[in-house]
C-alpha positions in Angstrom: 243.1 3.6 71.2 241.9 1.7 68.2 238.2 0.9 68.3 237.2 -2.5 67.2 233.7 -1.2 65.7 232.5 -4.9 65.3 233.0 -5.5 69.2 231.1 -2.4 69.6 228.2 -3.7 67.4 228.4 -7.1 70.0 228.2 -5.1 72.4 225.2 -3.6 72.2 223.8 -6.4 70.5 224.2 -8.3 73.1 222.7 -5.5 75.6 219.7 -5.2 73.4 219.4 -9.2 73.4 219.6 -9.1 77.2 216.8 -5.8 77.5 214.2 -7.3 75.6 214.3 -10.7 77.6 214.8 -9.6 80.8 214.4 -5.4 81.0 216.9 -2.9 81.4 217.1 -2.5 85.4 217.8 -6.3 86.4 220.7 -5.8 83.6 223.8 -4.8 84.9 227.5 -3.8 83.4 229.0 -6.9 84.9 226.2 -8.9 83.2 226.6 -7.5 79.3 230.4 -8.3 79.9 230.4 -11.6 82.0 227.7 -12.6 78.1 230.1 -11.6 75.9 233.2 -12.9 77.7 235.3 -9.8 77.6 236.6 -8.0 81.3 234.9 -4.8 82.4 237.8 -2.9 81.3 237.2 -3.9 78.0 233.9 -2.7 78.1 234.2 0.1 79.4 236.7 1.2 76.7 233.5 1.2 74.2 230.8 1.9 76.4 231.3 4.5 79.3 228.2 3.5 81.3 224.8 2.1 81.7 223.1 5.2 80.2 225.7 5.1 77.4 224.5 1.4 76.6 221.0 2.4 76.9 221.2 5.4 74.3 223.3 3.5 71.8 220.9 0.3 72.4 217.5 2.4 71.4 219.8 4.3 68.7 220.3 1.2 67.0 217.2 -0.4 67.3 215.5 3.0 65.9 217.7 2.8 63.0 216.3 -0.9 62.2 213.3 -0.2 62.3 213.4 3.0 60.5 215.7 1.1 57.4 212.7 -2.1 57.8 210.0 1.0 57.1 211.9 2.5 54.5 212.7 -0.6 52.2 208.9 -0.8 52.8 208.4 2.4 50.8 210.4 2.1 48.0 209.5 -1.1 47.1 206.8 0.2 44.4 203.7 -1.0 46.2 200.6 0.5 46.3 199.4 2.4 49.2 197.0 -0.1 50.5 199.5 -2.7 50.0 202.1 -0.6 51.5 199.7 -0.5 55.2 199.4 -4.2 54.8 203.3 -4.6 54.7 203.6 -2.1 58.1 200.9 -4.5 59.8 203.2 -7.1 58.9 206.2 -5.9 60.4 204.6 -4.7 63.5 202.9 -7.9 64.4 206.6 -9.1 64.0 208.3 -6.1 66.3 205.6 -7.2 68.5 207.2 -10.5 69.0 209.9 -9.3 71.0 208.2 -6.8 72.7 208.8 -6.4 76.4 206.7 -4.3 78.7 209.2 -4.2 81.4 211.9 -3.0 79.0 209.5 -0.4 77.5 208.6 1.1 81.4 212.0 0.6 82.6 213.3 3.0 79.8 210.3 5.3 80.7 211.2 5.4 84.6 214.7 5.3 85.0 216.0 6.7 81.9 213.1 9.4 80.8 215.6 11.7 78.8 216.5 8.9 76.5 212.7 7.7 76.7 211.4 11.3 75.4 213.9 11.4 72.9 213.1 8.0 71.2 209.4 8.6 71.8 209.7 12.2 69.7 211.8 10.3 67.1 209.0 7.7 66.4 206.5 10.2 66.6 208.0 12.0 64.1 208.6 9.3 61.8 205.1 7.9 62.2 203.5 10.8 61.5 205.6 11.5 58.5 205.3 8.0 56.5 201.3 8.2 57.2 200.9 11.3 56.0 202.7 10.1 52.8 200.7 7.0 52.8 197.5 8.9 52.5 198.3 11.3 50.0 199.7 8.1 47.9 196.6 6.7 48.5 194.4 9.8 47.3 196.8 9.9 44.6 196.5 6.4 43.8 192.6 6.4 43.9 192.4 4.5 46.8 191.8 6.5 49.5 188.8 9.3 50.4 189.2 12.5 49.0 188.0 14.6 51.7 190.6 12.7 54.4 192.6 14.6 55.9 196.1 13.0 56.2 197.3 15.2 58.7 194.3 15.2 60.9 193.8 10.8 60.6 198.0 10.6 61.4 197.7 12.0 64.6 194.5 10.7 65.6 195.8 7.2 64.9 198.9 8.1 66.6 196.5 9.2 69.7 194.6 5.9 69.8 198.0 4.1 69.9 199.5 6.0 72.9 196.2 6.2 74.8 195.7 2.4 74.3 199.4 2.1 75.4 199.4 3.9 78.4 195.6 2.6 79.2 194.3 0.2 81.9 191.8 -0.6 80.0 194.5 -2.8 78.2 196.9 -5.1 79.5 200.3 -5.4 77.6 199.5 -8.7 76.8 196.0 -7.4 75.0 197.6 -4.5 73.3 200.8 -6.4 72.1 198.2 -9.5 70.6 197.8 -9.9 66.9 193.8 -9.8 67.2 194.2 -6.1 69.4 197.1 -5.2 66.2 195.0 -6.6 63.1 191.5 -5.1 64.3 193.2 -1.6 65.2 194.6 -1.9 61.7 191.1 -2.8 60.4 189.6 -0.3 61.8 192.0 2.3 60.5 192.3 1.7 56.9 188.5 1.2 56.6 188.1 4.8 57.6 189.8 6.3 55.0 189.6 4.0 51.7 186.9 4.3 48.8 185.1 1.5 47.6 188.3 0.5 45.1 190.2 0.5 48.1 187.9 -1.4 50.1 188.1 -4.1 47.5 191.6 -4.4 47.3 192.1 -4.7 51.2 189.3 -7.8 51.5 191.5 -9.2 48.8 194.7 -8.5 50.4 193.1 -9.6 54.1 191.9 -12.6 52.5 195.4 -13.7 51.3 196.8 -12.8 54.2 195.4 -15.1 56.8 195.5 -17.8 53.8 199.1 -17.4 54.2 200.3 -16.2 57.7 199.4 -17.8 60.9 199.2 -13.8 62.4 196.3 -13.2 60.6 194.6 -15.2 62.6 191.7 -13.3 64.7 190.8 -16.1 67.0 
């Protein structure tokens, strides 16, 4: 059989459309296909089953995100700049996060749900460990940081405020609970150049974007 890849691309498109509106359990087979307008049998010729669509739905969307990070990096900013630019594109990811998706994933499909989780870890902890040595490098940050050591204790206080009741999605997902987590962050580790540079960056920012907006 000859695989249309650009079906399979709308396929999963489509699935990841459909998960982040309305969750992964309420979303069946029947529903991706009856969307698209193509019979089952089509589908299924691409996609063997709901677990299939699941795994190639987070695959993609992992891949996204980790291209968005990337061109982030090699586009010859400074490190401070560089943590501004992250902030940025998380308060946009945030947008279409869905917490029904997120525990949906975590209940019914936890293989997939430990796999993607490891995958971000990983790549978290690997871009802000390079972040911080830029920064050192760059005479922006602290010299007596520790990258490895401030990576995962960031990393801590973002799954502990996830999986809190202290927080409700709503709260954690906010632009004020992202910008001031942020905040708090970068102020921890940056010199006085560095501390400079960010007022001047924050300042610009919420001149120019509505998500800088603490209020």
């Amino acid at each position: 059989m000859i695989m249309d890849n650009d079906l399979k691309k709308r396929i999963v498109e489509k699935a990841a459309e459909l998960y982040n509106r309305l969750g992964i359990r309420s979303i069946t087979m029947d529903d991706v296909s009856r969307e698209l307008g193509i019979s089952k049998k089509t589908l299924y010729q691409y996609i063997s089953d709901k677990k299939h669509l699941v795994q190639e739905v987070c695959e993609m969307e992992m891949q996204k995100r980790r291209r968005a990070f990337e061109e982030i990096r090699g586009g010859g900013l400074n490190a401070i700049e560089e943590i501004f630019e992250v902030n940025k594109l998380v308060l946009k990811l945030i947008k279409s996060y869905n917490p029904t998706k997120f525990f949906d994933l975590k209940k019914h499909y936890p293989d997939i749900y430990r796999k993607i989780r490891e995958g971000q870890r990983e790549n978290m902890f690997r871009s802000m460990v390079a972040n911080i040595r830029k920064g050192k490098a760059e005479g922006l940050f602290r010299e007596d940081v520790d990258e490895e050591v401030i990576a995962k204790l960031y990393m801590s206080h973002t799954e502990y405020a996830m999986e809190s009741d202290l927080l409700t999605p709503e709260e954690f997902t906010s632009p004020r609970f992202i910008i001031q987590a942020f905040l708090y962050h970068v102020h921890g580790i940056v010199n006085d150049r560095g501390k400079e540079l960010i007022d001047k960056y924050f300042k610009q920012m919420k001149e120019n974007d509505d998500h800088y907006e603490l209020s």
